[in-house]
N, C-alpha and C positions, 0 to 999 in steps of 0.2 A: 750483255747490256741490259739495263733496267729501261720497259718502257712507261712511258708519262706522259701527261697531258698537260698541257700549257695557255693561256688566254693570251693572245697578241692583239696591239692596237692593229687600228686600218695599217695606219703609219709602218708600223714594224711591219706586217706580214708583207706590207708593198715594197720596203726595202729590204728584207727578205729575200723576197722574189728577181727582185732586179740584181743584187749581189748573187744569188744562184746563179742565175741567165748568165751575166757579165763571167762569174769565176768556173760556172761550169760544175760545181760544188752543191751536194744536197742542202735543203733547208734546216735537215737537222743536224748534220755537220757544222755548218756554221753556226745553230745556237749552241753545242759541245764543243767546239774551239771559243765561241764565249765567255760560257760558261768556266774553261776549264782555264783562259785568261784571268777573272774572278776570283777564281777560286785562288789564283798564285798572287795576285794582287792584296788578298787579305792576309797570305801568309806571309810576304814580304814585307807588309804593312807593319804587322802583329813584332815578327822579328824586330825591326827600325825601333817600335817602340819600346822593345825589350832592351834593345843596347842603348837608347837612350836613357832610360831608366835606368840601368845598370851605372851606366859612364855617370849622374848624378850624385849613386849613392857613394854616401861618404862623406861630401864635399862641402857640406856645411855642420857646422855645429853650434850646441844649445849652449856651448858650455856649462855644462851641467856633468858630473862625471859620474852619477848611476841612476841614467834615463834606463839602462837596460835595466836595473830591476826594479825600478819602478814606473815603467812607463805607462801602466794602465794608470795611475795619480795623474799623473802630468799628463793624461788624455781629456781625464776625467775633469781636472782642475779649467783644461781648454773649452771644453764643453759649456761646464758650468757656467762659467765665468763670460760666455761668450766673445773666447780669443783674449780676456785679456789677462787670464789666470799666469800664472810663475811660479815658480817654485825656487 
């Protein structure tokens, strides 16, 4: 284990303390079960957004039939243009 040093409110360290007492569980266990909640939450999060991104592409189109090779133009023309370029 990696050790580290941490700043807690009043607040935190005093519920802390009383979830230690109550669970019988270290103080620093419960901020690494925190923590390690966290940590799954952003990659759960990350993934969600991956398959929603995913499940989108496709599903719309420019009708346009060579955005692929030219799609720096028709970024450029966006830009330019501010949103109201075409091609």
């Amino acid at each position: 284990m990696v050790r580290t040093q941490i700043q807690l409110t009043e607040n935190q360290i005093d519920s802390l303390r009383r979830l230690s007492a109550t669970s019988g569980r270290s103080i620093a266990d419960l901020i690494r079960e925190a923590v390690e909640r966290l940590c799954k939450q952003d990659a759960t999060d990350l993934e969600q957004r991956t398959k929603r991104a995913l499940g989108v592409a496709g599903r719309f189109s420019s009708g346009a039939s060579d955005v692929s090779a030219h799609h720096d133009d028709y970024l450029a023309d966006v830009f330019n243009n501010c949103g109201t370029g075409s091609r």
